[in-house]
BAKEDREN-556695 format. One record per residue: y, x, z of N, C-alpha, C in turn; residue in three letters. Coordinates in nm, 2 decimals, always signed. Each point is the difference from the previous one (the first is absolute). Layout:
R  n_north  n_east    n_up  ca_north  ca_east   ca_up  c_north  c_east    c_up  res
R        Y       X       Z         Y        X       Z        Y       X       Z  ALA
...
//
This chain:
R  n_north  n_east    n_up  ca_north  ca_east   ca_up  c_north  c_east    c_up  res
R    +1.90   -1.92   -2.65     -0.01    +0.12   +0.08    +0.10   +0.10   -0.04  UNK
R    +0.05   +0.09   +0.06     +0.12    +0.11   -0.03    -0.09   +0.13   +0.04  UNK
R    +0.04   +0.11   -0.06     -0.03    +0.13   -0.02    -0.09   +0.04   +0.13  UNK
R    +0.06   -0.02   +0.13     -0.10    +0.04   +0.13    -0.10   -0.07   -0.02  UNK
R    -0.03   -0.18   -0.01     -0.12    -0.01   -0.01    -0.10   +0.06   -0.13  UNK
R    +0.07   +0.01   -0.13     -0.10    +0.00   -0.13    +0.01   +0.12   +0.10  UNK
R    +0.05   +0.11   +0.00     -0.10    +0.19   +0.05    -0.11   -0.05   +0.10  UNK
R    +0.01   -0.08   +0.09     -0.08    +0.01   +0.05    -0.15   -0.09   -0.03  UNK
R    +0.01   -0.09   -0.09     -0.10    -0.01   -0.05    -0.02   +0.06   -0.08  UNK
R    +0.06   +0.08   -0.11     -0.06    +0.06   -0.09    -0.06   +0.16   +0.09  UNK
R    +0.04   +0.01   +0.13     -0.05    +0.12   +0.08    -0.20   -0.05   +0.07  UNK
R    +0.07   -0.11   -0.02     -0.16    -0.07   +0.03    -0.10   +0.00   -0.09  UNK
R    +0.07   -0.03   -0.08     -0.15    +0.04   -0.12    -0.03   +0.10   -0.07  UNK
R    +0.11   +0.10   +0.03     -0.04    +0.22   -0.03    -0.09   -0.04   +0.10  UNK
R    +0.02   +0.00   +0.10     -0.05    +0.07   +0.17    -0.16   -0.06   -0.08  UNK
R    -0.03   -0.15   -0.02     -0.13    -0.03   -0.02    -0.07   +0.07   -0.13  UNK
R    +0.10   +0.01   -0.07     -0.07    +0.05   -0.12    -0.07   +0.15   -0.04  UNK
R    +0.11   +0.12   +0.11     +0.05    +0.13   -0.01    -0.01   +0.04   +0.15  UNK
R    +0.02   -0.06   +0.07     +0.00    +0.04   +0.12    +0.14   +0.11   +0.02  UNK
R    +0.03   +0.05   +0.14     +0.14    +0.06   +0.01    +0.00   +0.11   -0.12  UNK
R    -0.11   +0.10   +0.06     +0.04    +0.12   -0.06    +0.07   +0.02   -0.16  UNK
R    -0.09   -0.13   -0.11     +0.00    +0.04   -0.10    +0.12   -0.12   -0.09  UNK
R    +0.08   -0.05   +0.12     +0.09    -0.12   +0.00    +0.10   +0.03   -0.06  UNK
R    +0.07   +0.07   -0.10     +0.14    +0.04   +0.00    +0.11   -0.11   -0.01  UNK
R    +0.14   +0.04   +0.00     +0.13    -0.07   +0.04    -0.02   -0.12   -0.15  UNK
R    -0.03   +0.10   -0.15     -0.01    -0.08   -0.11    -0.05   -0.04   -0.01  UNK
R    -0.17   -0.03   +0.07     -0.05    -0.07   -0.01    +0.01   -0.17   +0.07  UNK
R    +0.08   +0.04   +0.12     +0.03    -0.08   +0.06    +0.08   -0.09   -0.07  UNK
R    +0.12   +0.08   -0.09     +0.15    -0.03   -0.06    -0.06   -0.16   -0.08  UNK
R    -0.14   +0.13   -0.12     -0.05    -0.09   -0.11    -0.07   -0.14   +0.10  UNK
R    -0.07   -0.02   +0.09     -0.10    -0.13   +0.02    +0.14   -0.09   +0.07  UNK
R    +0.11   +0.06   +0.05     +0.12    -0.11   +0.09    +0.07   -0.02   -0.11  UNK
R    +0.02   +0.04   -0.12     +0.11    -0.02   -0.10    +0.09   +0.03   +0.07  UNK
R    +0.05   +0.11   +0.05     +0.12    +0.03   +0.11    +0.12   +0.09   -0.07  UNK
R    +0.03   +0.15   +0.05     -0.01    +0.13   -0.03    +0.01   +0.05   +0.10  UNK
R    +0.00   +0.15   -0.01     +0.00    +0.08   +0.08    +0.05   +0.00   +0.17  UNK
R    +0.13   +0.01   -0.08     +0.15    -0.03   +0.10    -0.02   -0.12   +0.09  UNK
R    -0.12   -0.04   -0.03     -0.01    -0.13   +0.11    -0.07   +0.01   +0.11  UNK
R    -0.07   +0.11   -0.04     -0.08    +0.06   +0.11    +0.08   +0.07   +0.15  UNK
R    +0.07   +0.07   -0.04     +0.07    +0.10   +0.08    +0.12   -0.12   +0.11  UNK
R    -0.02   -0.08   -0.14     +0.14    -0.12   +0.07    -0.05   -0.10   +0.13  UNK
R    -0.12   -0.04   -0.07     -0.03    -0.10   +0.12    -0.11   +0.08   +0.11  UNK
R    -0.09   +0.07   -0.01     -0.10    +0.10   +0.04    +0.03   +0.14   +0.06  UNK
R    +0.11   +0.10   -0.05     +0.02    +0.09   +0.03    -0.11   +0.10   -0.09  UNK
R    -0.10   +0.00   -0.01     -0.13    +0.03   -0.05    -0.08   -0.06   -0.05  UNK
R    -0.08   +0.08   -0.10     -0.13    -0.06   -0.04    -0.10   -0.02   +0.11  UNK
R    -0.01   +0.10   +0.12     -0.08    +0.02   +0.08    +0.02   -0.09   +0.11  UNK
R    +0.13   -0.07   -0.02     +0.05    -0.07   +0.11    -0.03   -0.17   -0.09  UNK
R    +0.01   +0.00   -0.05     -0.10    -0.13   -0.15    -0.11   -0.05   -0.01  UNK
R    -0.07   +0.15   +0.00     -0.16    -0.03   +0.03    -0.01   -0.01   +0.10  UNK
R    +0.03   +0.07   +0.09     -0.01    -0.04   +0.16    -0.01   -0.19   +0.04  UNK
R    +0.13   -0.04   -0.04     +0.04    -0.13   -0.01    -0.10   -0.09   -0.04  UNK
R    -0.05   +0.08   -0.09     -0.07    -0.12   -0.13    -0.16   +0.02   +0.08  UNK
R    +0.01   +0.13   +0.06     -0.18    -0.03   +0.06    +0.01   -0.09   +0.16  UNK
R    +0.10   +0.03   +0.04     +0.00    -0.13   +0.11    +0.01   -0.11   -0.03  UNK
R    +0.05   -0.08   -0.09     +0.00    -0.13   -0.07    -0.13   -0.01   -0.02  UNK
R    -0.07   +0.08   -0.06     -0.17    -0.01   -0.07    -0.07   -0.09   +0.10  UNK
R    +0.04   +0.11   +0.13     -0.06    +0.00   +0.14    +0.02   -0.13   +0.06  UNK
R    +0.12   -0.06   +0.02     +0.06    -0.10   +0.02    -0.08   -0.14   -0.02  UNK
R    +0.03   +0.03   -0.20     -0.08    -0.11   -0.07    -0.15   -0.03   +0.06  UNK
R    -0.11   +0.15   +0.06     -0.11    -0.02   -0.04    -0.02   -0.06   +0.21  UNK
R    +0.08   +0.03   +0.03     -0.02    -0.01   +0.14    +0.00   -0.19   +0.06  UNK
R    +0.03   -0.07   -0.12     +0.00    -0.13   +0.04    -0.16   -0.05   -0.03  UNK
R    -0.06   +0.10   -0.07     -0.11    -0.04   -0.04    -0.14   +0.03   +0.14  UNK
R    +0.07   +0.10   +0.10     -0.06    +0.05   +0.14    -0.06   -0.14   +0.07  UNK
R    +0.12   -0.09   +0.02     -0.05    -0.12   +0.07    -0.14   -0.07   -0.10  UNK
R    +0.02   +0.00   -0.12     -0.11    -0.09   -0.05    +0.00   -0.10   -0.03  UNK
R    -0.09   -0.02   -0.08     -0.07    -0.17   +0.03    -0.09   -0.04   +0.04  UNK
R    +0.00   -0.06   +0.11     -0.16    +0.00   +0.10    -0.02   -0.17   -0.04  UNK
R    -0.13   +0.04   +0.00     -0.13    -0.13   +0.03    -0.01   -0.02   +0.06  UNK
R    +0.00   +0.12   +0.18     -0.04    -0.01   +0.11    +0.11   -0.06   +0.07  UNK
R    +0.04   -0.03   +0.13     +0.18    -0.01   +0.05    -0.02   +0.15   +0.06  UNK
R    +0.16   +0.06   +0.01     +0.07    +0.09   +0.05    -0.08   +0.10   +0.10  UNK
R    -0.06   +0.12   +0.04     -0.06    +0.00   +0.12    +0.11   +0.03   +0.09  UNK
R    -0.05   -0.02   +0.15     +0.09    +0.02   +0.15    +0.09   +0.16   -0.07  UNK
R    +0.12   +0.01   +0.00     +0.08    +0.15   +0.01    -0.02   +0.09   +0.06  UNK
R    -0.05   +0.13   -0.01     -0.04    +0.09   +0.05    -0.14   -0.04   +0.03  UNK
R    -0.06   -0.06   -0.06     -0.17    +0.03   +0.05    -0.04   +0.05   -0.13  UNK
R    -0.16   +0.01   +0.07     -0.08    +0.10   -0.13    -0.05   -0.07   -0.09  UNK
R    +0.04   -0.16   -0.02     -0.04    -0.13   -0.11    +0.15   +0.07   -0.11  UNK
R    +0.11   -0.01   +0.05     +0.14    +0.01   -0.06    +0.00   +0.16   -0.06  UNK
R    -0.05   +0.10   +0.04     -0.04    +0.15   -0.05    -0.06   -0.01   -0.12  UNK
R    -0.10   -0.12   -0.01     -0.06    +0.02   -0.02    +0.04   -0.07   -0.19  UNK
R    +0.09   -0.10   +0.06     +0.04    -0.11   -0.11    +0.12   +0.08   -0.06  UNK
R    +0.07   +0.09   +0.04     +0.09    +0.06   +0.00    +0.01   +0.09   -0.13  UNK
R    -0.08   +0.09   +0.03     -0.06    +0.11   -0.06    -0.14   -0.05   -0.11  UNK
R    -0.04   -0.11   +0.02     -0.06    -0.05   -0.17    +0.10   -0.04   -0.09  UNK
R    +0.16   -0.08   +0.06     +0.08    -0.03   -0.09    +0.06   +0.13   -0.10  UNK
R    +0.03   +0.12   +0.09     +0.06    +0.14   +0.01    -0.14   +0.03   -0.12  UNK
R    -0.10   +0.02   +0.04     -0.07    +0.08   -0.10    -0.03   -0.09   -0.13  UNK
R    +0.00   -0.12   -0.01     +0.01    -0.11   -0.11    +0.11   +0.06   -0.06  UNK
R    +0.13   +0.02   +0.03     +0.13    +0.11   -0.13    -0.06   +0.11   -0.03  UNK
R    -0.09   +0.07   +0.09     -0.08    +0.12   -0.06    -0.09   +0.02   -0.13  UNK
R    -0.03   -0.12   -0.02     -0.13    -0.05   -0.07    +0.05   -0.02   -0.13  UNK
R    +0.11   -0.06   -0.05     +0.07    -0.02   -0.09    +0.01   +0.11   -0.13  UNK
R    -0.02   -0.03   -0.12     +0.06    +0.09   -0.11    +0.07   +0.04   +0.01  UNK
R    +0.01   +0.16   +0.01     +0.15    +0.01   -0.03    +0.07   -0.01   +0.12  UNK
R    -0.05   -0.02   +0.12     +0.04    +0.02   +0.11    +0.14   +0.12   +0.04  UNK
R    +0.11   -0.08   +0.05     +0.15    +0.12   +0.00    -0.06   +0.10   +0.16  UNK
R    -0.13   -0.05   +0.03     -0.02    +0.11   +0.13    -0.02   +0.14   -0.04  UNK
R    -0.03   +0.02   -0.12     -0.02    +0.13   -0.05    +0.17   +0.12   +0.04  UNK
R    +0.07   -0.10   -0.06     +0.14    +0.04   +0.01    +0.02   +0.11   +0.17  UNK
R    -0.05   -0.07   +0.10     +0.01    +0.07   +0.17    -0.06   +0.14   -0.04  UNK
R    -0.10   -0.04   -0.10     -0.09    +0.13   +0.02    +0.04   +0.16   -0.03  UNK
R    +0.11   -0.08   -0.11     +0.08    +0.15   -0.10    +0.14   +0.01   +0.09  UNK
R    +0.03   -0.07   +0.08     +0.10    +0.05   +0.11    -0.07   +0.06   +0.10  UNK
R    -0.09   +0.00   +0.04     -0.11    +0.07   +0.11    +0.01   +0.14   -0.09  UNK
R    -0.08   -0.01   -0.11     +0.00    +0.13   -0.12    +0.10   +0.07   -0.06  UNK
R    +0.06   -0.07   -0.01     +0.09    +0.09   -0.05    +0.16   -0.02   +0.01  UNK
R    +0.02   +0.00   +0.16     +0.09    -0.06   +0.12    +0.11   +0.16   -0.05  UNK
R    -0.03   +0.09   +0.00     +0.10    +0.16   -0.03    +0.07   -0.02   -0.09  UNK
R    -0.05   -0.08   -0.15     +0.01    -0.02   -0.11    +0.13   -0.12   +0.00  UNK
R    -0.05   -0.07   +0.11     +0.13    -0.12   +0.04    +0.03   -0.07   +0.10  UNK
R    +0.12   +0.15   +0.03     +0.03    -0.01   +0.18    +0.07   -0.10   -0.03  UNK
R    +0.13   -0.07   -0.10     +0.05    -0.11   +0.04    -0.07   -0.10   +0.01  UNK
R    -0.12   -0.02   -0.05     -0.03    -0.14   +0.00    -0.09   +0.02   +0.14  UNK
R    -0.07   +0.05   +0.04     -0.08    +0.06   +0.14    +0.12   -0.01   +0.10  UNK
R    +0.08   +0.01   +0.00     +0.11    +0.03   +0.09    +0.07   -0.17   +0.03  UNK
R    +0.02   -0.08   -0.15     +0.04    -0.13   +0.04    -0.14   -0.10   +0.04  UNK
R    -0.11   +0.09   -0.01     -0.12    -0.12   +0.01    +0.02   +0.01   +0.15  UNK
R    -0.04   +0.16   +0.08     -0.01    +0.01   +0.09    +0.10   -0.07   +0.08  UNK
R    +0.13   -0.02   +0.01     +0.11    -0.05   +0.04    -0.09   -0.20   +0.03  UNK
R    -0.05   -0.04   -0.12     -0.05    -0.08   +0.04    -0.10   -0.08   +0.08  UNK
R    -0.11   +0.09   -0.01     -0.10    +0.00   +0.09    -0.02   -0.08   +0.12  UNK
R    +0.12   +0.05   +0.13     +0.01    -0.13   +0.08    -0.01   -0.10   +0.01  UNK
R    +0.08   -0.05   -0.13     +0.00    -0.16   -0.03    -0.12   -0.03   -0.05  UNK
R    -0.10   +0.07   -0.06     -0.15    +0.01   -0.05    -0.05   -0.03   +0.09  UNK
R    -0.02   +0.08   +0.08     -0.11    -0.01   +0.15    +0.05   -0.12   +0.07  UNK
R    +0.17   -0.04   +0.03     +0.01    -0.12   +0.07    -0.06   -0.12   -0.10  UNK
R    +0.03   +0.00   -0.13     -0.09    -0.12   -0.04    -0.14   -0.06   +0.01  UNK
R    -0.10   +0.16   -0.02     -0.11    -0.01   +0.04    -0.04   -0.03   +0.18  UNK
R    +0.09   +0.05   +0.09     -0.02    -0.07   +0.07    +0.01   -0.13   +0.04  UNK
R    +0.15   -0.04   -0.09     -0.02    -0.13   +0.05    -0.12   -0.09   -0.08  UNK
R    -0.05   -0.02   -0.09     -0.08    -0.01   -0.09    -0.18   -0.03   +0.07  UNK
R    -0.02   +0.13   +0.09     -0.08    -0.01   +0.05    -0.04   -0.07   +0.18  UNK
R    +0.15   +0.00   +0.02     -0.01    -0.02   +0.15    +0.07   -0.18   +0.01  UNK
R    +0.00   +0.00   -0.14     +0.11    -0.18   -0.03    +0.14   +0.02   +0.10  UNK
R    +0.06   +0.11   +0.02     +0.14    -0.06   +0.04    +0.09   +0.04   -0.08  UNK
R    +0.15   -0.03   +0.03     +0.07    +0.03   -0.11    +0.06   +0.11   +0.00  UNK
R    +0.08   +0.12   -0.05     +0.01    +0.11   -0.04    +0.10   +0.00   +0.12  UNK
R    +0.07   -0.03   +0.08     +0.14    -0.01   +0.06    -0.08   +0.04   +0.15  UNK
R    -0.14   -0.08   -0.02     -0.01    +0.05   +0.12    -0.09   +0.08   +0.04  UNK
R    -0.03   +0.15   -0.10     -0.05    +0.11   +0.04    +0.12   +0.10   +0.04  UNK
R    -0.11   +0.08   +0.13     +0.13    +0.08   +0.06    -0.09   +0.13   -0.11  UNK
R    +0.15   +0.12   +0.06     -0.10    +0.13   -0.03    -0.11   +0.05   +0.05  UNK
R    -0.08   -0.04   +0.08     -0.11    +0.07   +0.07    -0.07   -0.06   -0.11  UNK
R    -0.04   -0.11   +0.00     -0.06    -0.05   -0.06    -0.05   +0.04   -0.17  UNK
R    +0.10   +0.04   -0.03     +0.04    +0.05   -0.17    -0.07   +0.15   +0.00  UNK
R    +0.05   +0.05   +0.11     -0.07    +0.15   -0.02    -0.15   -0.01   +0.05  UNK
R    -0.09   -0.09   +0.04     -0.12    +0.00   +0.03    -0.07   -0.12   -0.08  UNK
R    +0.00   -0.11   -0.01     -0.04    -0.10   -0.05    +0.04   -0.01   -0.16  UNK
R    +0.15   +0.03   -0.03     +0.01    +0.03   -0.14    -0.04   +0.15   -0.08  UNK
R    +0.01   +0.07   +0.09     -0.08    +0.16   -0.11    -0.13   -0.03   +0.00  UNK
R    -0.04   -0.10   +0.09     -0.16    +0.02   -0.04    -0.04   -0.13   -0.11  UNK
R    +0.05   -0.09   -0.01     +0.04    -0.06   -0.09    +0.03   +0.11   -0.16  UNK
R    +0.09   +0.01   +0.04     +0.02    +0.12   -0.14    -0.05   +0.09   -0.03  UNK
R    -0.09   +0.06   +0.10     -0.10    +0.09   -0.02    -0.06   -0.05   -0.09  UNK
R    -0.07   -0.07   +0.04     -0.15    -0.11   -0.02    +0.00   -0.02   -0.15  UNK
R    +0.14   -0.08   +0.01     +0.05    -0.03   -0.17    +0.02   +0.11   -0.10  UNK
R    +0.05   +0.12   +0.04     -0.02    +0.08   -0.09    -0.10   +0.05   -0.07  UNK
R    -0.15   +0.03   +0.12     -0.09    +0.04   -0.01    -0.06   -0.10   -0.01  UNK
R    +0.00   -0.09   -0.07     -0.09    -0.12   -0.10    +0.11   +0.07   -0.11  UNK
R    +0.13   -0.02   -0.02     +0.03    +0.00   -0.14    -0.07   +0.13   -0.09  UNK
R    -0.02   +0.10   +0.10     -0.01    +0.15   -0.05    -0.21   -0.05   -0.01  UNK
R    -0.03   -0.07   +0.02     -0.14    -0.01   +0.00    -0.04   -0.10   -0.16  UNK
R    +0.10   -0.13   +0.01     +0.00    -0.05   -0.10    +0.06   +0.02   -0.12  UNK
R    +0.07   +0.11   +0.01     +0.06    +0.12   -0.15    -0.12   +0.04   -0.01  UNK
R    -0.07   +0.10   +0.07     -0.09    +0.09   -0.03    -0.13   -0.02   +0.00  UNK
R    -0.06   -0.10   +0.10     -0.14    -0.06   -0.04    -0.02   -0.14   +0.02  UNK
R    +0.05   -0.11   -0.09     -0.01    -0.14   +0.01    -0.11   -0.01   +0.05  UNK
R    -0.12   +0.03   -0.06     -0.17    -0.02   -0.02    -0.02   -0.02   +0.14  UNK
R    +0.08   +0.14   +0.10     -0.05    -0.01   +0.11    +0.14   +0.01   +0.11  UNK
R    +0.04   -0.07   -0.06     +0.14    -0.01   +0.11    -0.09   -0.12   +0.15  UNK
R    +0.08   -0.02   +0.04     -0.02    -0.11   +0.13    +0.03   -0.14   +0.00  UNK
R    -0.03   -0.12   -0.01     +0.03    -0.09   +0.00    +0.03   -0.05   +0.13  UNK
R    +0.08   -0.14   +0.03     +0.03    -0.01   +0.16    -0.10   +0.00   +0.09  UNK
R    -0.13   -0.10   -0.05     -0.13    +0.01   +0.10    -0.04   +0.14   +0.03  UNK
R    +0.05   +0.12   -0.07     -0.08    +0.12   +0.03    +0.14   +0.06   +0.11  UNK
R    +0.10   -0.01   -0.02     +0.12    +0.05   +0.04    -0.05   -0.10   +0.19  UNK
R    -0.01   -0.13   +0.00     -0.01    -0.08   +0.08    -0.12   +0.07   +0.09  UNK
R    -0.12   -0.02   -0.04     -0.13    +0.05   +0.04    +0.07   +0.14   +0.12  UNK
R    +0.03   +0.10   -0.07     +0.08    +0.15   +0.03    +0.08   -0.05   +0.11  UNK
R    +0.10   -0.03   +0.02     +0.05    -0.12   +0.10    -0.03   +0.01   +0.12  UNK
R    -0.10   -0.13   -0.04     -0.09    -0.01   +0.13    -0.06   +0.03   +0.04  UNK
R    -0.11   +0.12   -0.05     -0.06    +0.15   +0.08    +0.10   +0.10   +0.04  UNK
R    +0.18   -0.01   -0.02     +0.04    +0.09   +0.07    +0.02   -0.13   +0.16  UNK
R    +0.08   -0.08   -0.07     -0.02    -0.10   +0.14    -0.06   +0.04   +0.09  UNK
R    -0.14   -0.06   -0.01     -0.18    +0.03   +0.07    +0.00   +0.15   +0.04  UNK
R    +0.03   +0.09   -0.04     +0.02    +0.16   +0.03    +0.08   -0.03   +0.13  UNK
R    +0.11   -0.04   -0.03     +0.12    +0.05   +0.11    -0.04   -0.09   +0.12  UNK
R    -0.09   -0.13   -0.02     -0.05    -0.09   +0.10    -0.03   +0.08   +0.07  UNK
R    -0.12   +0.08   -0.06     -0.13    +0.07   +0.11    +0.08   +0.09   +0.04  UNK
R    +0.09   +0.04   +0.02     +0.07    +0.17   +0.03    +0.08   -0.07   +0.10  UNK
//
C-alpha cells in the first residue's frame, strides 16, 4: 500500500477508536506510519481524510445490508424486502463497537466540522440512490430524480432516525418487525382514507 491508502486506513481506526472530534492529524500520522505532509498531499485535509475514511466505513458495512438469508430474497419493493432489508441494516447496529455512533457526532457536532459535514453532505445522493436501489432491487443507473428526493429522503430519514435511536437507546430502539408492523398501519391508514 502507498501513503493514500495507509492514511486512510489508519483514519479508519482513529474514526473507530476516537471518533472525528477527538481524531487528530498525529494521531492519524502515528496508527498509518505516515507523516504529516501526507495528509495535505493526498487529502487536502484532515477533515477531508476523515471524511474519506467514514465513507469507506460505510461502504465496507453496506455489503453487509443484503445479508445472509435462510429465507430467498423477498419480491423488491414489497413490505417482505422492508422488511428483510432493514433487519440486515439494524443487524450493523447491533454490533460492538458499532462505527454508527460516528453519524451521530456529525449530527452533534456538525459546527464543530463543517468540512467533514460539508463533504458527507455532498455525498448523500449517492446514499439515498443506493438505498434505493437496495430496496426497490434495481440498479442505481436507473433512479431518476424524483424518485431520490421522495423515496430516497425517506429512506434516509428512516435510517438516520434508527441510527440516532440505536446510539441513544439500544434497549428500546426498533427492530425490523416493529419498524415493519409501523408500515403497515400507515399502509391500512391511507387504505381507509
Amino acid at each position: 500500500m502507498g501513503h493514500r491508502e495507509d492514511l486512510l486506513e489508519g483514519a479508519k481506526r482513529c474514526l473507530l477508536a476516537k471518533g472525528f472530534v477527538r481524531t487528530t492529524a498525529r494521531d492519524i500520522v502515528k496508527e498509518s506510519g505516515t507523516n504529516l505532509a501526507s495528509i495535505g498531499y493526498h487529502y487536502g485535509s484532515k477533515d477531508a481524510l476523515l471524511a474519506e475514511a467514514y465513507l469507506a466505513l460505510v461502504g465496507e458495512l453496506s455489503q453487509d445490508f443484503e445479508g445472509e438469508r435462510e429465507e430467498p430474497a423477498a419480491e423488491p419493493g414489497s413490505v417482505e424486502r422492508f422488511r428483510q432489508v432493514w433487519s440486515n441494516i439494524i443487524g450493523t447496529m447491533r454490533v460492538p463497537g458499532s462505527m454508527w455512533h460516528l453519524s451521530m457526532e456529525i449530527v452533534a457536532m456538525g459546527d464543530q466540522l463543517p468540512a467533514v459535514r460539508e463533504h458527507l453532505a455532498a455525498q448523500q445522493r449517492d446514499a439515498e440512490r443506493a438505498l434505493v436501489a437496495l430496496f426497490m432491487g434495481v440498479s442505481e443507473e436507473e433512479i431518476d430524480a424524483g424518485t431520490l428526493d421522495t423515496l430516497g429522503k425517506f429512506y434516509t430519514t428512516l435510517m438516520t432516525g434508527l441510527i440516532a435511536q440505536w446510539t441513544f437507546d439500544p434497549e428500546n430502539a426498533p427492530d425490523a418487525d416493529a419498524l415493519t408492523a409501523g408500515l403497515r398501519q400507515v399502509i391500512e391508514a391511507a387504505a381507509r382514507s
